[in-house]
N, C-alpha and C positions, 0 to 999 in steps of 0.2 A: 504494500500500500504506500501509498506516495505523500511525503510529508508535506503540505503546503504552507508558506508565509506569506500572507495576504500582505501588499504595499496599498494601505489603504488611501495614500494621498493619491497615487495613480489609478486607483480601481472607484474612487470616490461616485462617478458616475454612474457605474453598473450598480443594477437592483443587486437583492440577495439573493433573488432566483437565478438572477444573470450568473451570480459569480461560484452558486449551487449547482448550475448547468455548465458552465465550463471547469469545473472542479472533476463532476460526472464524467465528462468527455473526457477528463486526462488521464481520470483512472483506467477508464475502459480503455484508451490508447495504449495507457503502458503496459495493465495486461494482455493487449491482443500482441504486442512487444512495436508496435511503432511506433521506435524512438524515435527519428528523425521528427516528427512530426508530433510527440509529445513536447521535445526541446522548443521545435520554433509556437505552438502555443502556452508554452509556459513564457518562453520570450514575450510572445505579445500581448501575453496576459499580465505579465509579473506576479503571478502568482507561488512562482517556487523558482528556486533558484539550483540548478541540479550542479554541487560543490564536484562532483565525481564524475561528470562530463566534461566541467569543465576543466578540471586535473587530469584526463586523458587527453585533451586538444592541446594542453599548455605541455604533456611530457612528450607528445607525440609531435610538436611541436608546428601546428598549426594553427598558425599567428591571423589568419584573416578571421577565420570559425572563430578564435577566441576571441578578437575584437568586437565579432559580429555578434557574438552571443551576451556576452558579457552590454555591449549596447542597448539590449532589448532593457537592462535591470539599472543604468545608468550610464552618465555622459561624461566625459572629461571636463565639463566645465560646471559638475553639480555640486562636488566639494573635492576637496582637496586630497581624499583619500581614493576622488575617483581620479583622478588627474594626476596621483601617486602610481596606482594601479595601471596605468594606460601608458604612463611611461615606462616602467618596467618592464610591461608587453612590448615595447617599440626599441624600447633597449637592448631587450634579451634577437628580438627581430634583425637589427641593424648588426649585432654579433657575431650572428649566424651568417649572414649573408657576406661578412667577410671574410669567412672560413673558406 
């Protein structure tokens, strides 16, 4: 079963039912195992944040996915911890690419 943390400032909009009905969908996604497609509406839900997706895209070292995903839950210019976060992705990025 899939843990969720509701970002209530970004879901403020959605009813309960709304946010009851895409909670439903994501479970039944993840059981039927469509991840791809559990990740990008958790992204565009913000409703959970999957820690262990995203620690397989940053060791496997898939720097766009992790930009891209990590975006759905915050921006580089929301605070300073996001802005911490996205330069470490762009750093460890620009590393690599001199290897």
């Amino acid at each position: 079963l899939l843990n969720f943390d509701l970002e209530e400032n970004r879901n403020s909009n959605m009813t309960s039912l709304s946010r009851e009905l895409v909670i439903l969908i994501l479970q039944f996604l993840d059981e039927e195992k469509f991840k791809e497609t559990v990740h990008r509406l958790e992204q565009e839900s913000g409703f959970y944040f999957n820690m262990k997706h995203f620690e397989d895209q940053v060791q496997n070292g898939q720097w766009e996915e992790v930009e891209r995903y990590l975006s759905g839950f915050t921006k580089v210019e929301d605070n300073r911890y996001s802005m911490k976060i996205y330069f470490e992705i762009r750093k460890q990025k620009y590393l690599e690419a001199l290897d």
